[in-house]
Each structure stands twice: as C-alpha cells, then as structure tokens.
KOLBAMAR-435394 format. One record per residue (C-alpha): x, y, z. Coordinates in steps of 0.5 Angstrom, whole numbers, plus 2048, in hexadecimal, padded with zeros to 3 digits. Example, Ala and Ser with C-alpha at 12.3 -4.5 7.8 and 13.67 -1.06 7.14 Angstrom:
2
<atom px="819" py="7F7" pz="810"/>
<atom px="81B" py="7FE" pz="80E"/>
This chain:
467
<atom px="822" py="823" pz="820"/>
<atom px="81F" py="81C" pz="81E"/>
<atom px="826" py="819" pz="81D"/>
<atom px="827" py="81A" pz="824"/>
<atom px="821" py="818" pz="827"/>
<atom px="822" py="811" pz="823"/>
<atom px="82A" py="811" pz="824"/>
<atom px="827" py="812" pz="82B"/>
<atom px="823" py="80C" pz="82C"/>
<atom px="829" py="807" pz="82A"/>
<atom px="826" py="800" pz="82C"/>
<atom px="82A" py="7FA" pz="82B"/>
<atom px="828" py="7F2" pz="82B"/>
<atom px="82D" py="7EE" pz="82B"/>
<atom px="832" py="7F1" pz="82A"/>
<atom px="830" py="7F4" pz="823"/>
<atom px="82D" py="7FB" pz="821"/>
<atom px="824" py="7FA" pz="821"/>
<atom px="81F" py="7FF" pz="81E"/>
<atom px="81E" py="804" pz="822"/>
<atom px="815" py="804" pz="825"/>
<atom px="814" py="80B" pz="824"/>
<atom px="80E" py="80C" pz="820"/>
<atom px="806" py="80D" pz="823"/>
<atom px="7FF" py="80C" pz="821"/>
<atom px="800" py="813" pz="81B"/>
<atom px="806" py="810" pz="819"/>
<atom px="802" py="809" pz="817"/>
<atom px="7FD" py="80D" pz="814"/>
<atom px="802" py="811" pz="810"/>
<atom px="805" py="80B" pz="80E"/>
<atom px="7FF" py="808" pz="80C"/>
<atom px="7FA" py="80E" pz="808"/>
<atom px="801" py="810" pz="805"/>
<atom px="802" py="80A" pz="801"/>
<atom px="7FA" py="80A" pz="7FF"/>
<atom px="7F8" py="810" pz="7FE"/>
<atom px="7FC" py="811" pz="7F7"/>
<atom px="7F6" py="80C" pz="7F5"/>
<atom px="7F1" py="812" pz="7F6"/>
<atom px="7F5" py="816" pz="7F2"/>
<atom px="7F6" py="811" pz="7EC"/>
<atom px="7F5" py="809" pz="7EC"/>
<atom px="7EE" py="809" pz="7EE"/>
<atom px="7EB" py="80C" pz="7E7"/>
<atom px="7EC" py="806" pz="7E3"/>
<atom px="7E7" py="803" pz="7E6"/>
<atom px="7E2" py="807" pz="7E2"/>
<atom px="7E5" py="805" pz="7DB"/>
<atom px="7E4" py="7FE" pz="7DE"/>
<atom px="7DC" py="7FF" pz="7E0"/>
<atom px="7DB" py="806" pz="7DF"/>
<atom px="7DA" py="80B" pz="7E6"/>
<atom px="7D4" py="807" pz="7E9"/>
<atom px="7D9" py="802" pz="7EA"/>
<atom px="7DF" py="805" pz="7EB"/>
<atom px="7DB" py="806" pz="7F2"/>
<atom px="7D8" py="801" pz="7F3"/>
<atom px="7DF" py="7FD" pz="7F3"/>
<atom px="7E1" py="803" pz="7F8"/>
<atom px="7DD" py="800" pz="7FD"/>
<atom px="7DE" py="7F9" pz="7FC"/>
<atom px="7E6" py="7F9" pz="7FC"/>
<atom px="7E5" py="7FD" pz="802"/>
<atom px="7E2" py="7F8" pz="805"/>
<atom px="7E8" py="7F4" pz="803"/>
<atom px="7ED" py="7F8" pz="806"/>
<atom px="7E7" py="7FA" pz="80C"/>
<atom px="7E9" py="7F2" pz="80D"/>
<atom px="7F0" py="7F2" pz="80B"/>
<atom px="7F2" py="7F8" pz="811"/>
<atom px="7ED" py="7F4" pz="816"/>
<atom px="7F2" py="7EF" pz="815"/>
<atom px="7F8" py="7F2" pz="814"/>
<atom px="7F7" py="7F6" pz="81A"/>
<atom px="7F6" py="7EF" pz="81F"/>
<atom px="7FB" py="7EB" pz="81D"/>
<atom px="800" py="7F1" pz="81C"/>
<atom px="7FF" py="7F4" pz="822"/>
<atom px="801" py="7EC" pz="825"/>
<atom px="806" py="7EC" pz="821"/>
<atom px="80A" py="7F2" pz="821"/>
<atom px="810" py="7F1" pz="81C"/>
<atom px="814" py="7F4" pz="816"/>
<atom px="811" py="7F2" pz="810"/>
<atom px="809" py="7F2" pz="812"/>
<atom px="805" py="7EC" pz="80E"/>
<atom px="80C" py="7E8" pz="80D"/>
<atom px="80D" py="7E8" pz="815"/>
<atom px="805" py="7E6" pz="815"/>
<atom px="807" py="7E0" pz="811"/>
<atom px="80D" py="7DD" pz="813"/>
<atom px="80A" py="7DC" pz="81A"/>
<atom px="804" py="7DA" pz="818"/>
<atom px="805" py="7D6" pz="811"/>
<atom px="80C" py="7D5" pz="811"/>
<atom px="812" py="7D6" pz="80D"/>
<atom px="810" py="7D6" pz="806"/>
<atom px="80A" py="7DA" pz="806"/>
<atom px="80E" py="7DF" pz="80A"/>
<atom px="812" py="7E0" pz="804"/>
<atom px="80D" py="7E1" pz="7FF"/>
<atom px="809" py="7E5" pz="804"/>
<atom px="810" py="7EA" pz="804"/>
<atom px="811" py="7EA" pz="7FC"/>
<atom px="80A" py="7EC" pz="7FC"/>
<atom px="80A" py="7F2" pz="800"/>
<atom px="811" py="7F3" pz="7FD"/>
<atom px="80E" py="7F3" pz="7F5"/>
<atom px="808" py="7F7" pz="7F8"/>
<atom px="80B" py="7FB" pz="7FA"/>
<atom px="812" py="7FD" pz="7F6"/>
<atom px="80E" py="7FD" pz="7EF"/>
<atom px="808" py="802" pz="7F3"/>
<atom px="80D" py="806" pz="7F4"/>
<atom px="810" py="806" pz="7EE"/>
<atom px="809" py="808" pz="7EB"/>
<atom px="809" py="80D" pz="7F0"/>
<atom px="80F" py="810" pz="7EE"/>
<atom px="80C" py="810" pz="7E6"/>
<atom px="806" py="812" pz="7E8"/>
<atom px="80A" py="819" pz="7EB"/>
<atom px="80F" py="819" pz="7E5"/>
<atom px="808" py="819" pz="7E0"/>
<atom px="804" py="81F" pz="7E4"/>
<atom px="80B" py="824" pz="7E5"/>
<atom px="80B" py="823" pz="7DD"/>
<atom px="804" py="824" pz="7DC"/>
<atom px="804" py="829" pz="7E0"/>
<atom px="80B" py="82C" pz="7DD"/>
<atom px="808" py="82C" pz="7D5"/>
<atom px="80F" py="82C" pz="7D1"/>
<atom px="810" py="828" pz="7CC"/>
<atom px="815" py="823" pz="7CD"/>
<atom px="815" py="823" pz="7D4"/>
<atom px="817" py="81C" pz="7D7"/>
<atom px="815" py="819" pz="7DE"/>
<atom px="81B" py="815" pz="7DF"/>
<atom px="81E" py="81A" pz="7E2"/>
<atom px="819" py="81C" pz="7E7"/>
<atom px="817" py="814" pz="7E9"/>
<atom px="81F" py="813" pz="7E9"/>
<atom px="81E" py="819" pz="7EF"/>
<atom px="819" py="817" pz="7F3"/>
<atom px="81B" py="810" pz="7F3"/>
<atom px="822" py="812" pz="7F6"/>
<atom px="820" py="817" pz="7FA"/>
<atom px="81B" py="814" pz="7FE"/>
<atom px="81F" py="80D" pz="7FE"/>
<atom px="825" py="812" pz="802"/>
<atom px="81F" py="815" pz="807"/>
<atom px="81D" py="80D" pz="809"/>
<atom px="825" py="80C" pz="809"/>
<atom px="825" py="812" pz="80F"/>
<atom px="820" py="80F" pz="814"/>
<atom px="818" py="80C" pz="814"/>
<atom px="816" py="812" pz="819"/>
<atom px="819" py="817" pz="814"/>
<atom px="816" py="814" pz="80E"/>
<atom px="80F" py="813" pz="811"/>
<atom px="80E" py="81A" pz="814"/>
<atom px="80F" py="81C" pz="80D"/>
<atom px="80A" py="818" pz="80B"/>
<atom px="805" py="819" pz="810"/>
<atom px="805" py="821" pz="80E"/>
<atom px="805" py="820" pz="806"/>
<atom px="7FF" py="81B" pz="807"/>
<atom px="7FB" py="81F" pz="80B"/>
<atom px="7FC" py="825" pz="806"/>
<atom px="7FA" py="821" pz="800"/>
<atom px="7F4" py="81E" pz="804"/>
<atom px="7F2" py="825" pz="805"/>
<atom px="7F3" py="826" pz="7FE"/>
<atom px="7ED" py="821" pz="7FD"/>
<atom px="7E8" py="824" pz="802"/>
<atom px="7E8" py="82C" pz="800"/>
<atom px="7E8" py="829" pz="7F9"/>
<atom px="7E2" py="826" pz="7FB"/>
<atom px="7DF" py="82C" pz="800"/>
<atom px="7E1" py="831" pz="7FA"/>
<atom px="7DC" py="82E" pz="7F5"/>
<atom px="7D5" py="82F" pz="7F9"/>
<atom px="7D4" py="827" pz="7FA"/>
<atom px="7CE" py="827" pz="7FD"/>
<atom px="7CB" py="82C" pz="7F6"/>
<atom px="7CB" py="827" pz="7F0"/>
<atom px="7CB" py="82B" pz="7EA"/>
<atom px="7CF" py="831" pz="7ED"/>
<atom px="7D5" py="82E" pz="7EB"/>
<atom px="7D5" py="827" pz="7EC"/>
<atom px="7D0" py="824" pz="7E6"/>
<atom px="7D0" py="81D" pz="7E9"/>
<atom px="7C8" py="81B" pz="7E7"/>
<atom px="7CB" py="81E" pz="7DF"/>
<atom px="7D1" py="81A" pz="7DF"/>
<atom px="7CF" py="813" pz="7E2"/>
<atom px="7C8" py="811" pz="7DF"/>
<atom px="7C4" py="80B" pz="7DF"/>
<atom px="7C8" py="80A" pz="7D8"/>
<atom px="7CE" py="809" pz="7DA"/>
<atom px="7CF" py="808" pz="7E1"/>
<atom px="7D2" py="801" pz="7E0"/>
<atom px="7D4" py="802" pz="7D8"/>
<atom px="7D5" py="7FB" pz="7D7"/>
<atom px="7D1" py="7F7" pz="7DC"/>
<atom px="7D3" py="7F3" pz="7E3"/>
<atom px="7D9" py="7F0" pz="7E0"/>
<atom px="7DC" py="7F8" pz="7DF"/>
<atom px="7DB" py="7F8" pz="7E6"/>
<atom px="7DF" py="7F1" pz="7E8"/>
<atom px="7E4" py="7F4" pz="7E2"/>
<atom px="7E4" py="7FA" pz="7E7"/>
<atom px="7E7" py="7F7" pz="7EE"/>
<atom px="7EE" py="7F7" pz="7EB"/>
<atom px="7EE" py="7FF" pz="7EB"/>
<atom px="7E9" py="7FF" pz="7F1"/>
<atom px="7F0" py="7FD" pz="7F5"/>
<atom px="7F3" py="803" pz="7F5"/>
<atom px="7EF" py="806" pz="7F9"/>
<atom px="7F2" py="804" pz="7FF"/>
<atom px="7F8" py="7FF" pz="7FC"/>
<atom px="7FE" py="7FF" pz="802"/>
<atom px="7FA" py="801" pz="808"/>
<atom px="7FD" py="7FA" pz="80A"/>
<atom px="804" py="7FE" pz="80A"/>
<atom px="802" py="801" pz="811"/>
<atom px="804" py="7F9" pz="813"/>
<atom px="80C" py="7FA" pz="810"/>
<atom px="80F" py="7FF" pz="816"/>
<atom px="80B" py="7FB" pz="81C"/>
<atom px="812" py="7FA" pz="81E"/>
<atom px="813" py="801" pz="81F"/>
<atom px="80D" py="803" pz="823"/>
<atom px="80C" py="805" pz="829"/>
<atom px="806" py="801" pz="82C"/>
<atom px="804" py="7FD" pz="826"/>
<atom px="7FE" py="7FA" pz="82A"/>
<atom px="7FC" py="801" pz="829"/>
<atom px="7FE" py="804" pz="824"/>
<atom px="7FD" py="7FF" pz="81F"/>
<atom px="7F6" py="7FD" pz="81F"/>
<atom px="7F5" py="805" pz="820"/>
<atom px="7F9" py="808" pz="81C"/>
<atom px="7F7" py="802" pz="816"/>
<atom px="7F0" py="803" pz="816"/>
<atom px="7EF" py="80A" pz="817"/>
<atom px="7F3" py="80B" pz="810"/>
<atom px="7ED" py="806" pz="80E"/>
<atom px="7E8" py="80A" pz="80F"/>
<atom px="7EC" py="810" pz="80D"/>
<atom px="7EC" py="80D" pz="806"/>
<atom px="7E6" py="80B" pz="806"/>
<atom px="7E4" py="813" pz="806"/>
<atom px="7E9" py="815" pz="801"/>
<atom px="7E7" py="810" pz="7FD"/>
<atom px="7DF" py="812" pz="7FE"/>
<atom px="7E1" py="819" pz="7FD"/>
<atom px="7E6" py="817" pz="7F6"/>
<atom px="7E0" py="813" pz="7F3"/>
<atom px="7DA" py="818" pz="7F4"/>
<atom px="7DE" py="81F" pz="7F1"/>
<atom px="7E2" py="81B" pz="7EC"/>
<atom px="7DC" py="817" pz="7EA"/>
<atom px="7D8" py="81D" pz="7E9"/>
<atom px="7DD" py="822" pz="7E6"/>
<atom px="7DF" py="81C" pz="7E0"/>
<atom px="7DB" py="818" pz="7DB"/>
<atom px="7DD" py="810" pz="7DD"/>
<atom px="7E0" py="810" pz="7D6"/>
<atom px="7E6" py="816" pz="7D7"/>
<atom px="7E5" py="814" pz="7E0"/>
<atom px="7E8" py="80D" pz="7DD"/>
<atom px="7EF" py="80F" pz="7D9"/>
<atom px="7F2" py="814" pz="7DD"/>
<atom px="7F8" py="814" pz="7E1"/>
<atom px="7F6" py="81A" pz="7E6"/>
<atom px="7EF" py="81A" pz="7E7"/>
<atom px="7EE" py="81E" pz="7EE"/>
<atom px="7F3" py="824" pz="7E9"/>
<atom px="7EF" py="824" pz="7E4"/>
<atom px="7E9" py="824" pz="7EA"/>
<atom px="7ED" py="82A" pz="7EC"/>
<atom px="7ED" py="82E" pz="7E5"/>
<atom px="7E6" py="82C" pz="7E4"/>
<atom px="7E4" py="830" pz="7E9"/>
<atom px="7E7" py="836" pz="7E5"/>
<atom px="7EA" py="838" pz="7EB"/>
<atom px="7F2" py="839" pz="7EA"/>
<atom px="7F3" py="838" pz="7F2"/>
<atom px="7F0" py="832" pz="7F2"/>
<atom px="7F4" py="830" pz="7EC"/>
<atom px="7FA" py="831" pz="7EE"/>
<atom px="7F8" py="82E" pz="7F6"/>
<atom px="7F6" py="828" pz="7F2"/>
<atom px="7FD" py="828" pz="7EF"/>
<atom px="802" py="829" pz="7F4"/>
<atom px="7FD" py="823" pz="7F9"/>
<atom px="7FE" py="81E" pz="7F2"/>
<atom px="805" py="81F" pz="7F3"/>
<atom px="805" py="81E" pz="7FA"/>
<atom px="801" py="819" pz="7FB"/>
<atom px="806" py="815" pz="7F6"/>
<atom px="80C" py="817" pz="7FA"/>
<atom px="808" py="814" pz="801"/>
<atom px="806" py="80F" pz="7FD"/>
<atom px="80D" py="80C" pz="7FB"/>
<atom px="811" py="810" pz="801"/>
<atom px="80C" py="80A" pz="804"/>
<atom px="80D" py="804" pz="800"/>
<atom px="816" py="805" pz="800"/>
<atom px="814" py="805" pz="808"/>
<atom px="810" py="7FE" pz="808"/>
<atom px="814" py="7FA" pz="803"/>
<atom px="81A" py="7FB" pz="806"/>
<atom px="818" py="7F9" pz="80C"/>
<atom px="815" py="7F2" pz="808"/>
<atom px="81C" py="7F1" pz="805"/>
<atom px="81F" py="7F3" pz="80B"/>
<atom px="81A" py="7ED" pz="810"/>
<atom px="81D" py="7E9" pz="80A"/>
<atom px="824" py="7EA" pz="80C"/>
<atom px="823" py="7E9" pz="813"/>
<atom px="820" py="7E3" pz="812"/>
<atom px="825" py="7E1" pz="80D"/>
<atom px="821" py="7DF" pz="808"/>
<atom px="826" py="7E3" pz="805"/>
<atom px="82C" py="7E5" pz="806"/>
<atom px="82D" py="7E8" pz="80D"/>
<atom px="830" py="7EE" pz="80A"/>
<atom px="829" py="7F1" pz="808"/>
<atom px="828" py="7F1" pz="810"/>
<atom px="82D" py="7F7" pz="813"/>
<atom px="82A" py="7FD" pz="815"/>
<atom px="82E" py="804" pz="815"/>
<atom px="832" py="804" pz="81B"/>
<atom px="82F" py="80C" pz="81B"/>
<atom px="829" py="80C" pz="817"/>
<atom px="827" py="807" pz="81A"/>
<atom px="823" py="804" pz="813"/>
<atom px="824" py="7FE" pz="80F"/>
<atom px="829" py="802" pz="80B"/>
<atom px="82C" py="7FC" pz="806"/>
<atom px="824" py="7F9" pz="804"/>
<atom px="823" py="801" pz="803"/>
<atom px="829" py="801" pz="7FE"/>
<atom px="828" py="7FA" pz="7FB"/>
<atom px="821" py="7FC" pz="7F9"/>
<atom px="823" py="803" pz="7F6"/>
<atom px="825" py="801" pz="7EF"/>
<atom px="820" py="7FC" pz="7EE"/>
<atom px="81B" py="801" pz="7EF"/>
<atom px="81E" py="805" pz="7EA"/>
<atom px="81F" py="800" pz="7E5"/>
<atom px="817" py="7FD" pz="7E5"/>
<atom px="816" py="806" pz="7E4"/>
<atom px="81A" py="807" pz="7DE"/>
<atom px="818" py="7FF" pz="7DB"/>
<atom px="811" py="800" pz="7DD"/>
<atom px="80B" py="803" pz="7DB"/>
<atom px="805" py="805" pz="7E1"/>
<atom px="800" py="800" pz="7DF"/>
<atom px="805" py="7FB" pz="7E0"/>
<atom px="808" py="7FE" pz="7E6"/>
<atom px="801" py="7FE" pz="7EA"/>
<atom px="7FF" py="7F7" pz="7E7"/>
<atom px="804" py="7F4" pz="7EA"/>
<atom px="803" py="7F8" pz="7F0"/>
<atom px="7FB" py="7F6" pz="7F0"/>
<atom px="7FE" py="7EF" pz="7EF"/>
<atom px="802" py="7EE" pz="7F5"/>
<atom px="7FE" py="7F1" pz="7FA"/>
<atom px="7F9" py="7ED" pz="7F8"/>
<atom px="7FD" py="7E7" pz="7F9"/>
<atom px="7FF" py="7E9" pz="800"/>
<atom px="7F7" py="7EB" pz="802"/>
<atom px="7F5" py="7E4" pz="800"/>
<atom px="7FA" py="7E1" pz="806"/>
<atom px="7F8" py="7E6" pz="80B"/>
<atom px="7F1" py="7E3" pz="80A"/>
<atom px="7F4" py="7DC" pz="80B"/>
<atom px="7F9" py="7DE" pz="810"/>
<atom px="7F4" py="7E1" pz="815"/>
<atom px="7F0" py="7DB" pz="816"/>
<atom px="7F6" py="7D7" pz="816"/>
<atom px="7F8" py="7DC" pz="81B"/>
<atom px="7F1" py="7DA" pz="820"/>
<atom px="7F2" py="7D3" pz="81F"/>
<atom px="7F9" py="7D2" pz="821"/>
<atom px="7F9" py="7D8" pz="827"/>
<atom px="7F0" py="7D8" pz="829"/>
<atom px="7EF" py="7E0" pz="82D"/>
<atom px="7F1" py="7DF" pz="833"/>
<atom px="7F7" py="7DB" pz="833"/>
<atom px="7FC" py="7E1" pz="831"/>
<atom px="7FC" py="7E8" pz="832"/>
<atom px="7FA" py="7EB" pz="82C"/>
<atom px="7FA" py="7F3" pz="82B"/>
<atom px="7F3" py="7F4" pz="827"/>
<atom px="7EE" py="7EE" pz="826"/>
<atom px="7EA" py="7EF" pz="820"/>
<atom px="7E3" py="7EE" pz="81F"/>
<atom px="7DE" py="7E9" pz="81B"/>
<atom px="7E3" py="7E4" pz="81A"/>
<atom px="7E3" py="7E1" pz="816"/>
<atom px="7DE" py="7E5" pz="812"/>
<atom px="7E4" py="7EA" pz="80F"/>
<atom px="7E9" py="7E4" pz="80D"/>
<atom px="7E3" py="7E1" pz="809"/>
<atom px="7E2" py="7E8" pz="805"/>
<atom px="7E8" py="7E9" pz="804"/>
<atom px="7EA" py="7E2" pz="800"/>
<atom px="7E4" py="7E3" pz="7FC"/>
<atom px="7E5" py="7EA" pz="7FA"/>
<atom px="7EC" py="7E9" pz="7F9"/>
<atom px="7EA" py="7E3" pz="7F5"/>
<atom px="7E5" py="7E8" pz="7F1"/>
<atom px="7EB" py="7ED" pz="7F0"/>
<atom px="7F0" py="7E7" pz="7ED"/>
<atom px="7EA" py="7E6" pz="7E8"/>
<atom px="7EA" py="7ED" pz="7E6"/>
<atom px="7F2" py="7EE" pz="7E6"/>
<atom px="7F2" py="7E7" pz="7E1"/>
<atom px="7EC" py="7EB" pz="7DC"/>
<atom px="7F1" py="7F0" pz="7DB"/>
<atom px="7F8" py="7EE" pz="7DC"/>
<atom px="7F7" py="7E7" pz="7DC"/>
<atom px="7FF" py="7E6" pz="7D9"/>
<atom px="801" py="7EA" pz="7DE"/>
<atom px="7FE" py="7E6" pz="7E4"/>
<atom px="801" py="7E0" pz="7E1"/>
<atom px="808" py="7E2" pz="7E1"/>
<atom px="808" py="7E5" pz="7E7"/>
<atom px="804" py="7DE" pz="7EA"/>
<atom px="80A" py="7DA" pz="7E7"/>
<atom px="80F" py="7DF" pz="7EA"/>
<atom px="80D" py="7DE" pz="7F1"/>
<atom px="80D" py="7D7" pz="7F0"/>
<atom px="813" py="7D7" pz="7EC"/>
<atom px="817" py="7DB" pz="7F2"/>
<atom px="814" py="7D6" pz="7F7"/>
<atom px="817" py="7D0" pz="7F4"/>
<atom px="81D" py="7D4" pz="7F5"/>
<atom px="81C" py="7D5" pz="7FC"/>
<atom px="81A" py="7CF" pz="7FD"/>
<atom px="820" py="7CB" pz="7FA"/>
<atom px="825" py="7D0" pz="7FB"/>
<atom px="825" py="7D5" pz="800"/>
<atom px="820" py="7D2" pz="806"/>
<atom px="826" py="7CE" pz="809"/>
<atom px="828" py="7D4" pz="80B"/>
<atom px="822" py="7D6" pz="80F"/>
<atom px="823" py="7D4" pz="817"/>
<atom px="81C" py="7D2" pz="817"/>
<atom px="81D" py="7D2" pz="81F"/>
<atom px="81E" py="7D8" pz="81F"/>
<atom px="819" py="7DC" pz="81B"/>
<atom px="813" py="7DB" pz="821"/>
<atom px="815" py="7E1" pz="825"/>
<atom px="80F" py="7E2" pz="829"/>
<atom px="80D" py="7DE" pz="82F"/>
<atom px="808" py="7DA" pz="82E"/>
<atom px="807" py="7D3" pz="82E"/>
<atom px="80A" py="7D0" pz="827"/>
<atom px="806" py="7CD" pz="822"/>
<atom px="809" py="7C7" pz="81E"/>
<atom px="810" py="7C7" pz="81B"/>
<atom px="813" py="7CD" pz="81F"/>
C-alpha cells in the first residue's frame, strides 16, 4: 500500500526523478523523538558518573535550553528553506559553499556514528539479556544495520510510520514505568530523599556538573534530524516548526520522567556505570512485566533511533551530491522508491565497519562532537540569516522568537560543552578538529571547482554577495 501510494505521486523536475513530499507534522515528530529517545533509554546516566544525580539534572534542564534553542532556530530557518539535507541547506544559502560542506559532514558523522551506537546498544542488551556465555553481538548489530538500511532503501513513508509506531511504544514504556511506582508517594518504592542526600548530591563540586553537559546531550541528541526530510513533507511551513517543537516538549517530558524514577530507584555511583538505566528501573520495581516492557522499548528505541539516523544521513550525502560537492552520482533517486538509494547504499558499509572497529564510548563521542560543531553554527547561521534577510523582506514559514537571545545562549552553552568534552576526551577533540580542517583543505583545493556556485542559491530571494 505504502509503495503505491509513493509510486503514486511521481514528480519529476527537470527531467530527473525527485523525492516524493509525502510526510506530515507526526512524521516529523517520529523523525525527530525516534532519533532521541534512545538518549532515555541509555546515554544520559553518564552524566551522574560525572557530577552525581544532582547534576545529571541540572545539566537536563540547561542542555534542554540548548536544544529548546536549537529547535526554535531550526524551525525558522528550515521551514524557510525546505530543502534535502536540513542544516547544509541552511548554510549553503546563508554562509556559502565551504560551511555547507562542513555543515553536511557534521550531520553525516552525527548521525552515522549514533546509529553505529545504537546498533551496539541493541546487540549489548539482547546478549545481556539472553545470558549465554559466549554469545556475540556482531551478528545481532550486522542485522539491524542491514535491515533497516533496506527499509530506508523501500521508501521515506514506509520508514517513518514504522518509526512513528516503534516510538510512541517506547515512549509509553517511559510513562507506565513512571505511573507504576507511585511518584507522588516517596518512600513507597521510590526512596529519592535516601538516595540523593546533601552528601552526594554533587559528588565532585561544580566542576562535576560542567564535566556533565557532555553526557546531559543525549537527552535530546538529534531532535535536529526533523530538518533532514524538509524536502519530503507536505507543508513544511507547517509541519516543520510543529512537528520539531512538539517532539522538544515531548523529550523534555521523558527526560523529567527518566530522571526522577531512575534517580530515585539507584545510587549516583551504580546510576553513573550502567548501560541500560531505565531496564535496570524496570527490574527494580520487582515487577517481571515492567521488566520485560522496559526491555522490548530498549530495544525499540535503538532501532527507531538508527531507523532515523540511516534516513538523515542519506539525505546529507545525498544534498552533497546534488550540489556536486561530491560526485553527482550520490544524488540519484530510486526511480520507484523514490529514496536517495546509492547514499543509503554508500553509507552501509561504513556504518558496519565503525560497529565492528569501534567501541560505544567512542562511537557517542564522536557523535556528541559533530553535533556540537554543527549547533555551533546554527547559533551563528540564524543571525547571519536576520541580517542579510531582516523580517519582512521574504516569506518565512515560522519566525522565532526573542532573537537574538536563543542564538547568544546557544553559542555559549555550546561553548561550555566543547569544555566538558575536551575535560574527558580532550584527544579525541583534537583529532577530530584536525580531521575536519584537513577535509576542508581537500575540498578547498580539490573538489570546490566542481561546485557551480550560481547554482546552489535556489530560493527566490535577493542574492548576497558572491552568488
């Protein structure tokens, strides 16, 4: 049914085969809180190993005001400029060809390596789960890599109804857990007063709490991905900026709830170490049901999680291609599916090797950092984007508010994060600045003739400078 419905609404520009706008404002919503919510499932608890439980929550509420930022932005410029490839749309328009190409690799390694985290994350918690010895995960990440990689080769509409159902059960999850252990009753089974005491409520002072902001991310690490299919929605002036904040507000639900059962149900020395923080919640309750519920959302929420990532990468690399910032054989569409096929393809096996080289630190690590980078444009790209377009001169599909407030705190609180990341993987950081400015003198002297600059500015706007 979905295949036809898509083979259905055939466009073509051009004479070549488009992306098919199919999607609505619960499909955006999918997008988005399926790519994050595996945060609440695993991710976040590391900030307590940092700075204690105290602190875990207090960098939930600030990093939320981050990404409270980053989706207000988001959804201005976005709903504006409703291309394939989100952010890289965004920058090849405002700032010009180079950022756009940074700006693109930093969603595709965001994205790429949390979905390689993810498929770790499902492979580690069915052979936890499983308890024979000598079980291996390889085969289980092989599996969901591929799979999911051939939904996402299948078409768009298909791969996020499936995200949209597998989401909103792991969110549900999240919500009887949290109504099944008598919150507003300390004492009945949530001992929070016990467990967080003036003691250890910030274990290791203030500076535990900054060390925390880098583990506080993955509370809502990719609700930017609702930007990667803006070229495949129906109404992107509204589905956008809807479909973006109410999957903010929808995670800074869970997070709230995520935080107050975990933390009242573990001590900040256990909470900070394990991998599966809402499942051992479950099995804390002493209920089997809820136990075994918490398993099954684990598991959903890493699959709708890299499900997400394998649809916003692909549309990236594909934008990439398009532009012939790479070879423009990255940008053929499936002339059925409909779906950037060769990117999804390409993609593939990189995913798969990163799996198997790679460890789970070092997969989120990576994601963490490119995420960064990225949201530390977009707090310069949407003052750039008021200066050179003030309100009222073009069209715009939503308009933020408080500029430029939501800009100044998100390059400061990005700021602050590239100081936690650099406290506990300070190697890391530098090897990955020095890889992006390697790869941008590549693109600089190598492949940027390639580039029909005239070509890149495709909304009908006044041109700035240089186009």
């Amino acid at each position: 049914m979905t295949v036809a419905l898509e083979t259905a609404e055939t466009v073509v520009h051009g004479g070549r085969v488009s992306l098919l706008r199919v999607l609505g404002p619960s499909h955006v919503w999918a997008l988005g809180v399926g790519i994050v919510l595996v945060g609440e499932f695993t991710g976040w608890n590391f900030a307590a190993d940092k700075g204690g439980t105290l602190a875990a929550l207090i960098v939930c509420w600030i990093v939320g005001l981050l990404y409270t930022s980053v989706a207000m932005i988001d959804s201005e410029v976005t709903s504006t400029v409703a291309a394939a490839g989100g952010q890289y749309a965004q920058a090849k328009h405002i700032v010009g060809p180079l950022m756009a190409f940074n700006v693109a690799l930093f969603l595709v390694f965001a994205y790429t390596m949390l979905e390689v985290s993810d498929a770790i994350l499902l492979g580690d918690t069915i052979v936890a789960k499983a308890g024979v010895e000598g079980l291996n995960h390889n085969a289980f990440i092989a599996a969901t890599i591929v799979v999911l990689a051939w939904l996402n080769y299948r078409g768009v509409l298909m791969t996020l109804n499936v995200n949209f159902v597998i989401t909103a059960i792991a969110y549900v999850s999240i919500v009887i857990l949290f109504f099944s252990v008598s919150p507003w009753t300390q004492g009945a089974v949530l001992k929070l007063n016990e467990l967080v005491t003036p003691a250890n409520a910030l274990p290791y002072g203030w500076i535990g709490v900054i060390a925390a902001f880098q583990f506080g991310i993955w509370f809502y690490l990719g609700i930017e991905g609702t930007t990667q299919a803006a070229e495949e929605v129906r109404s992107p002036a509204r589905s956008l900026p809807y479909g973006t904040m109410a999957g903010m507000i929808t995670l800074l639900i869970a997070a709230a709830m995520t935080w107050y059962v975990c933390a009242s149900l573990m001590p900040w020395e256990y909470l900070g170490i394990t991998y599966y923080p809402l499942w051992d919640a479950g099995r804390l309750t002493g209920s089997p049901l809820l136990e075994n519920l918490l398993f099954v959302a684990t598991l959903l929420a890493a699959l709708a999680s890299a499900n997400g990532c394998i649809n916003d990468a692909a549309r990236a690399w594909f934008s990439l291609g398009r532009d012939r910032y790479l070879p423009s054989w990255f940008s053929a569409v499936h002339p059925k599916y409909r779906t950037p096929y060769r990117s999804i393809l390409f993609l593939l096996p990189i995913a798969l090797a990163f799996a198997f080289i790679a460890d789970l630190n070092q997969a989120i690590t990576f994601s963490i950092l490119s995420g960064v980078l990225q949201y530390t444009f977009m707090s310069i790209n949407i003052m750039m984007f008021r200066k050179k377009w003030p309100l009222g001169t073009i069209r715009r599909g939503y308009t933020h508010p408080f500029h430029p407030l939501p800009a100044i705190v998100l390059f400061c609180l990005c700021v602050v994060t590239f100081f936690a990341i650099f406290l506990g993987f300070g190697s890391q950081l530098s090897a990955m600045v020095a890889f992006y400015f390697l790869i941008s003198l590549w693109f600089h002297f190598y492949r940027y003739k390639f580039v029909r600059r005239g070509d890149q500015f495709t909304m009908p706007w006044p041109k700035p400078q240089g186009y």
